[in-house]
C-alpha positions, 0 to 999 in steps of 0.5 A: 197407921203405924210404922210397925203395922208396915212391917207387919204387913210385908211380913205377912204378904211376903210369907202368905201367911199370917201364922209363919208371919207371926212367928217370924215376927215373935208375936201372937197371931191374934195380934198380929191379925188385928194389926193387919185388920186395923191397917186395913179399917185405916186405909179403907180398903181390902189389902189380903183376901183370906183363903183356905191355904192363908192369904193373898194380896188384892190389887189395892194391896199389890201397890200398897206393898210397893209403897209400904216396901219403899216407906219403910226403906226410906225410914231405914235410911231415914235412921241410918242417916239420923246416927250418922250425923249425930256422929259427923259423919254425913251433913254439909260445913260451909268453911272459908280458906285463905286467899292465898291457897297455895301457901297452905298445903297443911289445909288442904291436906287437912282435908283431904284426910277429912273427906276420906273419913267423912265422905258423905259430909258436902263441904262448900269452900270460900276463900276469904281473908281473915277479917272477913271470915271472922265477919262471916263466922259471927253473923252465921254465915260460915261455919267455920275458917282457917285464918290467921291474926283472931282477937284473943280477947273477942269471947265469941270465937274459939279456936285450936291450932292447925300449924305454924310458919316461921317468918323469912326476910324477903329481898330482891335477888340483884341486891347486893351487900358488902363483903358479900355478906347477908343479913342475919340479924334485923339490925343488918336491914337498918337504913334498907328500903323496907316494904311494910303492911299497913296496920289496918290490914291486920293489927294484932300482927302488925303490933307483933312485928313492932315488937319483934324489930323493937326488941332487935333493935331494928327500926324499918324504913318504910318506903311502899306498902303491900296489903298482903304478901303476894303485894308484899313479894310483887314489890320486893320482885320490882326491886322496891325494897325487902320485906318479911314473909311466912315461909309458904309464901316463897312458893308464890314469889316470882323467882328474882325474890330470895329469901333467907333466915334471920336468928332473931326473926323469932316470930311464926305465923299460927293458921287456925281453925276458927269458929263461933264458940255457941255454933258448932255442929257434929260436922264441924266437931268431926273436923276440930275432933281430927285437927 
């Protein structure tokens, strides 16, 4: 059995007729009288009785008209379904997102605006760490992430650029500084109690500070370590230190935290979306397509 032979035959039980059907259908009636005669040898049975004003269904040919209707609106959808994810737009991406979600309402505004284009696409959200998305992106897991801090040099990623935060010294609101006057160069934090991030926790950007303070002149003091910035803040809160944070942060601070500018501060953190550079679905090229 044929699809078309389906179609021929609705056409041809619908209308009663195998002529209008043939015309309808824009093929000849003898042709379309053996299609419907082979359809029938396939089956085994008689589906239309011939009388003298053109045809009729049997009661075989009754139900095969229901199943025959649905099979053929299921291959409608079926191609329907096909086009659209050749273009994205239907599917599932499993994606991760930061642990600290309220620092990044770019992404969820990112996506909000994805779901309205692609409505039929079913996303599946983690919130992970960077380090560990990456893990998870390379063994297939997820298809994507929104991260900071990717190896550069790693040939097995690719990324593109969602957006940028600038870096903001945090310290505690009680501190005061002589003459009233606050810090606005690194150098102004020497000799302060400063909370540092361990280099393990994320390296590249670890070596990046380095640099930074080198170059300021500004050696930190380190006297507590936080593993990321909500430790960072909780302990610049219970007066331990200062410390500096991406700008997002400072909606995550309990309020005894105060944040100010440095002129030489001059570095940003970069949120990117990350995937594995030989796994990219049309799903997922919808998405780096509108980033």
């Amino acid at each position: 059995m044929e699809l078309r032979q389906f179609r021929y035959f609705v056409a041809v039980a619908k209308l009663g007729s195998i002529s209008q059907a043939a015309q309808e259908l824009h093929i000849a009636q003898p042709a379309l009288t053996r299609q419907i005669q082979k359809l029938e040898e396939d089956v085994g049975v008689l589906l239309l009785e011939r009388t003298g004003r053109g045809v009729k269904l049997t009661d075989a040919g009754a139900q095969f008209l229901t199943d025959a209707e649905k099979l053929l609106d299921d291959a409608t959808t079926a191609r329907e379904r096909a086009v659209r994810a050749s273009r994205g737009e239907c599917g599932n991406i499993s994606l991760a997102l930061p642990v600290i979600q309220n620092a990044a309402p770019s992404i969820t505004a990112l996506l909000k605006k994805f779901k309205n284009e692609a409505p039929h696409v079913g996303i599946t959200l983690h919130h992970l760490i960077s380090e560990v998305q990456l893990a998870r992106i390379a063994e297939g897991q997820l298809d994507a992430g929104f991260l900071l801090f990717r190896p550069q040099n790693d040939p097995l990623f690719e990324g593109i650029p969602v957006y940028k935060e600038k870096m903001l010294l945090a310290y505690p609101a009680e501190w005061t500084w002589p003459d009233n006057k606050k810090p606005q160069y690194l150098r102004d934090l020497q000799g302060l109690d400063f909370i540092w991030i361990p280099r393990t926790a994320a390296p590249a950007w670890h070596d990046r500070l380095i640099h930074c303070f080198f170059d300021a002149g500004f050696t930190p003091r380190s006297v507590m370590q936080g593993v990321d910035a909500v430790s960072m803040l909780t302990l610049v809160s219970a007066g331990m230190g200062c410390t500096i944070v991406a700008e997002g942060t400072r909606y995550l601070a309990p309020p005894n935290v105060t944040f100010a500018t440095l002129y030489d501060l001059n570095l940003e953190q970069e949120w990117e979306l990350v995937w594995r550079k030989n796994r990219c679905s049309e799903v997922l090229k919808r998405l780096i397509k509108l980033i």
